[in-house]
N, C-alpha and C positions, 0 to 999 in steps of 0.2 A: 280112541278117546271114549271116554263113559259118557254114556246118559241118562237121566235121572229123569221119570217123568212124575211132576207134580203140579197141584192144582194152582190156579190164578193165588186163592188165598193164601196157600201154605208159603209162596213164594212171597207172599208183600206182609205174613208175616213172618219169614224170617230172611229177607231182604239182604242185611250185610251177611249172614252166615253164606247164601246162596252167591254171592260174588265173592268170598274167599275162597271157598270150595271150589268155581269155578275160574279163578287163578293159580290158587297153589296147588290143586289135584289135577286141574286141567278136565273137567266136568262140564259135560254142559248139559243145563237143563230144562226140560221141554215145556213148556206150562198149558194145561190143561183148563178148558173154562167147557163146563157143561158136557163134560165127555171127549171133546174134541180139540186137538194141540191148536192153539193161538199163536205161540209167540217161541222165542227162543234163548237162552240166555247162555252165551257162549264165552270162552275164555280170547281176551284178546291176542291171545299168541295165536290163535285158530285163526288162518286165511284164508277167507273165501272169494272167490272170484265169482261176482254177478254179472248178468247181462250187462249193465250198463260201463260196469269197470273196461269189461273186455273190448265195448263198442266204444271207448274211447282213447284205449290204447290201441286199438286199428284205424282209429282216424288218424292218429299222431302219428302212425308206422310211415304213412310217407311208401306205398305199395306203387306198384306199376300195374298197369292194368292187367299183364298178364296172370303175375302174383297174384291180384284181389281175385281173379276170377277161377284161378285155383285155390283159392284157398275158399271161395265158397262150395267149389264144388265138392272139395274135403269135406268142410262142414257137414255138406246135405249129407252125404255119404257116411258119416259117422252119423248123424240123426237119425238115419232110413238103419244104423245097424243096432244102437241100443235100447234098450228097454227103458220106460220109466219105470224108478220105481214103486212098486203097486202101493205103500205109503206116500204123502206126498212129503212126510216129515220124516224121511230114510232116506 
């Protein structure tokens, strides 16, 4: 998927242009206020999985305590292997 990066302004003024684009091209774009990305304007087809989504589909999972405690040690174990990365908006 593309990203476009533009300022606070250029987005609020051209507002409907930048949600067609990021519908029908599937674009998403990064908004910039004073140099630095604020915000994000994404196509709703784009799924992302947040903390909070994930920590409520594991409450519902209904786990056994052996499960839960494997699966956080997964976790840690993927967290202790990847990188952030060095943008926090990539």
């Amino acid at each position: 998927m593309r990203e476009i990066i533009i300022t606070v302004a250029e987005a609020a003024n051209n507002l409907a242009d930048c949600v067609n684009r990021a519908h029908d091209e599937h674009i998403t774009f990064v908004l910039i206020q004073n140099g630095s990305p604020v915000a994000r304007l994404v196509p709703d087809s784009e799924r992302i999985c947040i903390g909070r989504d994930l920590a409520k589909v594991m409450g519902e999972a209904g786990l056994s305590n052996d499960d839960a405690t494997a699966w956080r040690r997964d976790l840690k174990a993927v967290r202790e292997t990847l990188k952030l990365p060095a943008h926090k908006w990539r």
